[in-house]
C-alpha positions as CSV (number, residue, x, y, z in Angstrom):
1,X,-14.2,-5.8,-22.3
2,X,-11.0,-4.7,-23.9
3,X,-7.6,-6.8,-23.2
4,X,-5.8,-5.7,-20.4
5,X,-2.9,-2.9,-21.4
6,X,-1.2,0.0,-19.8
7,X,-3.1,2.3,-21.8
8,X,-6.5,1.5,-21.1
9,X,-6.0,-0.3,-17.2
10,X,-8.0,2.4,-15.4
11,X,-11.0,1.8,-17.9
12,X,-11.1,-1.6,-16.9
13,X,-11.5,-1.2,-13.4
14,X,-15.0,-1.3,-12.0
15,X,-16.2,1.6,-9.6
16,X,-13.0,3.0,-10.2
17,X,-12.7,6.3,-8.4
18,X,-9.6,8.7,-7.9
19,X,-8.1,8.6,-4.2
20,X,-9.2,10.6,-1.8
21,X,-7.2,13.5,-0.4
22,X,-6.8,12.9,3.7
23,X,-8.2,9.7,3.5
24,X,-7.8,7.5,5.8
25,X,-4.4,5.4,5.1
26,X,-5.7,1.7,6.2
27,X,-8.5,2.8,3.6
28,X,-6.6,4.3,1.0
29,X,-4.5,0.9,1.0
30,X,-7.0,-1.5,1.0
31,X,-8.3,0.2,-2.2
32,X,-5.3,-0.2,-4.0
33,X,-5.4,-3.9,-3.0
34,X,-9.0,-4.0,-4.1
35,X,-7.9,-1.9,-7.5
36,X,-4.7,-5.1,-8.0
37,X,-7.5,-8.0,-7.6
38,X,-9.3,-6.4,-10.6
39,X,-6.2,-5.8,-12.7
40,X,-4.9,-9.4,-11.9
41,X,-8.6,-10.6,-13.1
42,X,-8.2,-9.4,-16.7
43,X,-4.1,-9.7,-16.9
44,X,-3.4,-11.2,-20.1
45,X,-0.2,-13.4,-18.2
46,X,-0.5,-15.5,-15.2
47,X,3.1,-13.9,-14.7
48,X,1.1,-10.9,-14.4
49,X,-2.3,-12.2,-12.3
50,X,-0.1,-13.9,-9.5
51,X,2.4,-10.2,-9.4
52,X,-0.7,-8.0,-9.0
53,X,-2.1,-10.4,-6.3
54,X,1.1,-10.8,-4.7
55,X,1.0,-6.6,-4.8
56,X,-2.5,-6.5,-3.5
57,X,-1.5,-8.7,-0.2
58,X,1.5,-6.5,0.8
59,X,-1.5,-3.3,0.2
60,X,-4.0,-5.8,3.4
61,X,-0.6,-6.1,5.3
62,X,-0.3,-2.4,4.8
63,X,-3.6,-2.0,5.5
64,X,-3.7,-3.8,8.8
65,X,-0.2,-2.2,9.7
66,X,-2.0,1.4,9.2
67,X,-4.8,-0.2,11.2
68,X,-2.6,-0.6,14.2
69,X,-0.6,2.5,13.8
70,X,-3.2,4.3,14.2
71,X,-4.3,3.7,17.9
72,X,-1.3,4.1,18.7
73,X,0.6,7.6,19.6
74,X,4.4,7.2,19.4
75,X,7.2,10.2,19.4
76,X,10.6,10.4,19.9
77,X,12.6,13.6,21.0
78,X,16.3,14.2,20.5
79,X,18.5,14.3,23.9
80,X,19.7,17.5,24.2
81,X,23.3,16.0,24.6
82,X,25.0,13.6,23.0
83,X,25.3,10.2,24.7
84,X,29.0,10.0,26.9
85,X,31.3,7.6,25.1
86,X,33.7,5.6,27.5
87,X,37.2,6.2,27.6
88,X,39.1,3.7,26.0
89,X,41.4,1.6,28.1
């Protein structure tokens, strides 16, 4: 396998695959987290390994954020009139 580089970082990735268009979110995150533990396993820096892992665990809290958003159904309409402001005194 070829050191790790800008150029070449989507060759290294195994079972790479483009992302899906209307995929689920909590999916679509969890594959980017799963596509920074196979970058951070050929970085050529341990600067590099512990940023893409630190990356791929903010895409899992993402993930399980989505995970929850998604059962729930939440909307907010505007008043029709502005809020009253009390006179000052």
């Amino acid at each position: 396998m070829k050191p790790f580089s800008s150029r070449n970082w989507r060759e290294n990735l195994v079972g790479f695959r483009p992302r899906r268009v209307g995929a689920d979110r909590s999916d679509d995150y969890q594959d980017r987290a799963a596509d920074c533990i196979v970058l951070a396993s050929v970085a050529s820096s341990e600067y590099d390994r512990l940023a893409l892992l630190n990356m791929a665990q903010s895409w899992l809290e993402l993930a399980k954020q989505a995970e929850k958003n998604s059962k729930v159904d939440v909307w907010y309409e505007t008043p029709l009139t502005p809020p009253r402001r009390k006179a000052a005194q």
